[in-house]
Structures are given as C-alpha cells and as structure tokens.
C-alpha positions, 0 to 999 in steps of 0.5 A: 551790178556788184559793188567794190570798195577799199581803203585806198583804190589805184586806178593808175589812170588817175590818183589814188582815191581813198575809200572810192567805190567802183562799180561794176556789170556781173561781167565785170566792165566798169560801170562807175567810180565814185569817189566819197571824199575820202570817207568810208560809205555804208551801203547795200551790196557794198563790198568792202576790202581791206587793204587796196583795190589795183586793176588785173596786172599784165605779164608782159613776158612769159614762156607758158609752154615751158610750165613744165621745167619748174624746178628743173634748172639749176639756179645761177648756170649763166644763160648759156648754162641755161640755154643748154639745159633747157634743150636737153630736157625740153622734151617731154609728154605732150600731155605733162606739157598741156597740163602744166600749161593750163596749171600755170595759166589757171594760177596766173588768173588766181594771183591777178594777171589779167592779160600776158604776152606769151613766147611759143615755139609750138603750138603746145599751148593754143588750147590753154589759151583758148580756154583761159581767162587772160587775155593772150599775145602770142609771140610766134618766135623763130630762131636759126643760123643755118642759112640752108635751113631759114626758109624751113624755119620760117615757113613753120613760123607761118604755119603755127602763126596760121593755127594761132589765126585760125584759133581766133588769138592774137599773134605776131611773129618774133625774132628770139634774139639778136645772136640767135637769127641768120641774115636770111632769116631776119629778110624774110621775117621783114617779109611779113610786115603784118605778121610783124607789126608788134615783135618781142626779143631777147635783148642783154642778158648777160655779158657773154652776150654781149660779148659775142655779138661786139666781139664774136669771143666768149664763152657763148660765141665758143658754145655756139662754134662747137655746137656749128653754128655760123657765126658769120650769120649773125647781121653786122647791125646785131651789136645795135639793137636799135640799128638792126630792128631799124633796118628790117622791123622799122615800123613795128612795136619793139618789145624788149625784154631783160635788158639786165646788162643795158648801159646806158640808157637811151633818152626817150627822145631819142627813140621812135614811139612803140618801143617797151622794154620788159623787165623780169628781175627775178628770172635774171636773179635766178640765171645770171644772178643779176638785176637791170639798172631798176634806179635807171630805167625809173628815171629815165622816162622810158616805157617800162613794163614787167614780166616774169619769163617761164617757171624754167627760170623762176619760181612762180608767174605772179608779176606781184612777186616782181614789183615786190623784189624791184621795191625791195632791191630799190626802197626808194622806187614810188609805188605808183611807178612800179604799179604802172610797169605792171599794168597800163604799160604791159596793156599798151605793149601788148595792145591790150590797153583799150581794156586792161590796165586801168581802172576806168569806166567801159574796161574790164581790167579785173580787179585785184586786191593787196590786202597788206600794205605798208601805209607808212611808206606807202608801198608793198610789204613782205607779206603782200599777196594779190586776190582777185576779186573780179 
C-alpha cells in the first residue's frame, strides 16, 4: 500500500480537502481517503507533495496517428490551409509513424493523461495502444463524397474497427465532419447501430465551414468543387448538427469537438442526454487563430470536456497545457470547473468514468501532482507543470 498526501487534494467527486491523505493498492486502485481535518499528519510510508494532488487527466480528442507532422504545419493557415497540408505530407515511413506514435503516447502518460479518445483513419496505432498505459477510445473515422466510392469507404471502417476488436480495444465508428460525409455514406453508418453507440465529429471550426455547409460558397465550398467533390452530397440537415445527428445517429453519444465558432449555445434542457462537447483551445489558436466562447460554454451548464488534437496542429499533447491557456484567456474561470473539463467529463464522454476521473475509492484514475500553485487566486500559474505519481 502506498500512501500520498498534498497540501490541497482535488477529488472533483467532492470538495477540495486540505492535507487529505489517499491511499492506494501497489496497482494503484483507491484504497481510502482520509481527510485530517485540514491538519498536515506525520506518519510512516507517507508520501507528501507540495502543491496539489488531481486524479489522471483525460484527453478527450487526439490524432496519436499524426504524431509524426510536430512542427510540420505552418501556423494560422486557416482549416482549409490546414487540411491541404496535412494531405500533402501525410504520408510517411510506417515505422517514423509507429515510433512517433508511441513517443507521443508514452509523454501523454509522463504529463499525467490517463485516458484519451483517439481519431484513427488506420490502423497505424493499434500496437501503441496495445502496449500503453492509457486507457484508449479509438474512433474509427470515415469521410467521403463520392457516392460511388461510400460502400468501399465503409467496408474499410468496418475492417480497422474488426482489428480494433480483435485487439481487445474500445472502438466506435465516427463520421469526420458534417461537410465531409455523403448521404450515402451517413445511411450505411446508421447501419451499424453497435458500432455507433458513441461517435466523435468535427463540429465549427471555422467560418469557411460554416459557410460551406449554409450557403455551399467560400473558400472551402471552392476548394472542395476544384478538388471534385459533390457538394450535392452533402445532406440538407448538414447545417443543423443537432437535426442531421438526429436523423441517422439518434440514440448515440455525441461527441463534439472545437466548436470554435459555436453561437449561440443551446440550453442544456434543451438537448437529449450524452451530448459532450470537447474543447481544444490551443489547436484552434494554432490553425484559425481563434478560441470557442470559453466564458459561454462555463456558464452554460453544458457537459464540457478538453482535448488537445494531434501534434499537427499543436505543440504538445498535455491537456494541463489547455486548462492553463482557458485560465489564462478567462482569468475569471473557477478552477474547479476547468479541472472537471479535463477529468470526470472526458472520463463520462469516453465511457471511461467507472474508473477515471475522479479520485474516489475502487477507481484507478492516476494520480498527478501540480506542484506550483497560485493559492491566492486559487488557480494555475504560468510555471504550473503536471507529475505523475501513480
């Protein structure tokens, strides 16, 4: 049994509990937590840390298969800009690939991100998540306009999301985005209602997207005719996520993810239960040079979770990184809500949450210390960094 103790622990399934004590198996399940009254305990084997003690983090959006593009893609290019380049130069050795892969996953795990829902187009990564010690979601993502080429399209979904079985890991088939996935394509992913039950999309972006799917004009909508794609695939519902994920994926969990141009917000009442939407600040910095409505989405009683995208379109994977950037662009966000983004609701959104994101007895959530931080206003600094302990 080990024994762990901070000035301040954050359980997020409960109040924060000054020189608490947590104890754990050798495996790390949650044997205990002790709360001392707020008064520091000397005891034998007990491990104390300054700073605060916060269950592992949860990555709720990453591209591990794109580990390889770090430093690659120009900044601010737009998402079409992006998207270009990142086809252009997608390609590489498998093995540059696979190796960048497992460096990525291995410093996720360092910085403290137990559990992660990862975007896969192959099946490049099923080794490193094999081997890893986070706990994966793999999204199976298909895309395609081309109403000839949508059975071939989705038959190589079903194959990768058979290896992902195979394998033993968790999987679901996902639509990439609204404007990227034909009628026909969207019929036969409904198909597959247990392939479906949790999907992740690409959802606003950026105001070219926006104006493609309202008004099929723009830049991308022009990317898209020269590139020859049919843009009379797109489904007349495209412009509603809420309508077209309500005709053909009703009764999944919806995923959403950037939402960087979402406005305005719906009322939470509003909407069925299982809808997640994932925040990745720093990615929408480095393409569209522009942030969601953090201030909103905090006050909106909507299910937020964080995520960091792929080293394509950042400059690292640690999810303290995001709540560090969110805290210092919305000084007056509490930390309890961010914390909570980037724990117990990527651990719900990813179906994860019967044994992450909280710090609670039974679960193995990891645990990670900050040593620094600001006590006066209650919140991450500047030098904030995230060690894992367990």
């Amino acid at each position: 049994m080990r024994k762990f103790s901070a000035h301040r622990i954050y359980p997020v399934s409960g109040l924060p509990i000054s020189f608490g004590i947590i104890e754990t198996a050798d495996d790390g399940t949650i044997l205990n937590i002790r709360n001392t009254g707020g008064q520091p305990i000397e005891e034998a084997g007990l491990e104390f840390y300054s700073g605060i003690i916060i269950p592992g983090l949860v990555n709720a959006h990453c591209h591990l298969e794109l580990s390889h593009l770090a430093g690659l893609i120009p900044q601010r290019t737009g998402i079409t800009g992006f998207v270009s380049a990142v086809s252009k130069i997608r390609s590489s050795d498998p093995e540059k690939i696979r190796q960048a892969a497992n460096n990525a996953d291995r410093k996720m795990y360092r910085d403290g991100v137990s559990g992660a829902g990862d975007i896969s187009n192959t099946g490049i990564t099923l080794s490193t998540k094999q081997d890893s010690r986070l706990q994966y979601h793999t999204f199976v993502e298909v895309f395609g306009l081309d109403k000839a080429n949508a059975a071939i399209r989705f038959e190589q979904a079903l194959q990768l999301a058979k290896a992902f079985n195979d394998a033993g890991l968790p999987h679901s088939i996902s639509p990439h985005a609204r404007y990227s996935v034909g009628v026909d394509l969207w019929e036969l992913i409904t198909r597959e209602i247990t392939l479906t039950r949790r999907i992740s999309i690409h959802l606003d972006e950026s105001p070219n997207e926006r104006e493609l799917l309202e008004h099929r004009t723009g830049i991308m909508a022009e990317n898209f005719r020269q590139a020859g794609f049919d843009l009379t695939s797109i489904p007349d519902e495209a412009s509603d996520v809420f309508k077209l994920l309500g005709k053909y994926l009703p009764d999944s969990d919806w995923i959403l993810v950037h939402n960087t141009i979402t406005d305005p917000l719906p009322a939470p009442g509003s909407l069925k239960s299982g809808v997640y939407w994932v925040l990745c600040p720093r990615s929408n910095l480095y393409i569209e040079n522009l942030l969601p409505d953090i201030e909103g989405f905090a006050a909106s009683g909507l299910t937020v979770c964080l995520g960091t995208d792929s080293l394509a379109s950042n400059l690292n994977l640690s999810v303290l990184d995001e709540m560090k950037t969110i805290m210092e662009v919305v000084p007056g966000i509490a930390f309890d809500t961010v914390l909570r983004w980037a724990t117990l609701n990527g651990a719900c959104a990813l179906g994860m949450e019967k044994n992450l994101g909280t710090i609670e007895k039974g679960k193995n959530p990891g645990l990670v210390n900050i040593p620094v931080f600001d006590w006066n206003k209650d919140r991450l600094s500047a030098e904030s960094k995230s060690i894992r302990l367990i």
